[in-house]
N, C-alpha and C positions, 0 to 999 in steps of 0.2 A: 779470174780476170779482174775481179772488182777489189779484190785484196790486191793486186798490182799497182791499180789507180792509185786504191788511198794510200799503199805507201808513197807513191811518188807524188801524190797531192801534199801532203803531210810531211816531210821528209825534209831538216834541216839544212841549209846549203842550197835547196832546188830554189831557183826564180819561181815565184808565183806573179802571173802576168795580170795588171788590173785592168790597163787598158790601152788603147793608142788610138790618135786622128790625127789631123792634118798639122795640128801645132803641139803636141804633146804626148811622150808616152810615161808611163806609169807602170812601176813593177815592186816587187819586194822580195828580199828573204827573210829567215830567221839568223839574228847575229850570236843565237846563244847555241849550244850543241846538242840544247831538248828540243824533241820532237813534236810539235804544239796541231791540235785540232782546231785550227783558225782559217778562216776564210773573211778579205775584205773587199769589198764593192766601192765607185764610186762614180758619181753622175750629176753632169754631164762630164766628158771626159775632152774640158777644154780650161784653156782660161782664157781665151779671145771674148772679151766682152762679160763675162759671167763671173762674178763675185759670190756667188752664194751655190753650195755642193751638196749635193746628199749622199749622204756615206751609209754602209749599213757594215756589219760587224756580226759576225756569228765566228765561238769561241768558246773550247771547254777548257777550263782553267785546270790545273793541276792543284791548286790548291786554294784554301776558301778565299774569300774576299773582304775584308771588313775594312781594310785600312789598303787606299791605292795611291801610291806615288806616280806620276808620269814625267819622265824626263826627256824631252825633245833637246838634240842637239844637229843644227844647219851647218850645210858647208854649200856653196855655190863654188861652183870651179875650182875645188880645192880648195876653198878660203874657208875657215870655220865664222859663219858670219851672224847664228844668233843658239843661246841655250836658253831655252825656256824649262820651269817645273812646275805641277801644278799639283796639289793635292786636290786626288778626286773622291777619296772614301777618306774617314777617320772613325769610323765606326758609330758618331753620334748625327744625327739631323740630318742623313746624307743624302744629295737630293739627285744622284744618279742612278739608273738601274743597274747597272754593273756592280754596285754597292750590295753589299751582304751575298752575293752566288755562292753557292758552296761548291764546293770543289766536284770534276764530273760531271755535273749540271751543264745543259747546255745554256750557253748567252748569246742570244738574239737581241740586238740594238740597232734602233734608225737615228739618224741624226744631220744636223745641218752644221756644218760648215761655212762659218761666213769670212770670207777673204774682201770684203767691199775694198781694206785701206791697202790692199797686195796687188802691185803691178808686180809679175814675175819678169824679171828680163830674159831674156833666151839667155842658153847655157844648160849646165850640170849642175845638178842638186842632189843633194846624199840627207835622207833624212833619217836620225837614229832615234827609235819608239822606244824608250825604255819603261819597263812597270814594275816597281818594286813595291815589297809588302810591307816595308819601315822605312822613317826617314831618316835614317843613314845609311839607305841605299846603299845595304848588304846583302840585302835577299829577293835577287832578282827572281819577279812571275814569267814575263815576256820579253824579248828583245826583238824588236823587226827589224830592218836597214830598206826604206825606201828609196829608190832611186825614181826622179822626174827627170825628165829629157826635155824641157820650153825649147821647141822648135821654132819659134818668130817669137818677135819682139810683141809685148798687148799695145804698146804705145807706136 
């Protein structure tokens, strides 16, 4: 029974559900065709009034960590509306815990989210987590495709 779960917990393609309330719901898949041990959290699960989120993250990487690209790409309603990249590991001074995991290790992280300068307007939002292990984002770690649902307007 429990080997059932975590395939179907685990299992590229399946929705993993994060959350839903009265103005938002929250979900992900993986966009790559590997089968990742990842689990993501997040709280509270609104944006009416709340700028600031806690997220938590637990995640065995397939392969070590010294050097992490993240590449976030937005669509609202279809429209590709921002691509952000951030380098988060380069292997020197790194001031993230995700930094140096080795591979199979599990990663547990807490963290805050601050949206204070983000009014979301209702609509459909498609959010693509890209994590690659060099920067010419040839050697992809992770791929998520988050979907948010802003059901009201914050303003």
């Amino acid at each position: 029974m429990f080997g059932l779960f975590f395939f179907i917990l685990f299992t590229p393609g399946v929705s993993e559900f994060i959350c839903s309330s009265s103005d938002l719901d929250m979900s992900y898949t993986f966009c790559d065709s590997i089968a990742h041990a990842f689990t993501f959290n997040l709280t509270p699960c609104t944006t009416m009034n709340k700028y600031d989120w806690k997220a938590a993250l637990t995640w065995i990487p397939r392969n070590d960590i010294h050097f992490l690209k993240i590449v976030f790409k937005v669509w609202y309603d279809g429209a590709r509306s921002l691509t952000w990249k951030e380098l988060l590991c380069s292997g020197a001074d790194d001031k993230y815990s995700v930094c140096g995991t080795l591979k199979g290790e599990t990663l547990v992280s807490a963290f805050d989210i601050k949206g204070s300068r983000i009014n979301f307007p209702k609509g459909n939002y498609s959010i693509i987590t890209q994590g690659f292990s060099d920067d010419s984002e040839n050697n992809m770690l992770i791929c998520l495709n988050f979907t948010m649902i802003v059901k009201q307007d914050a303003y």
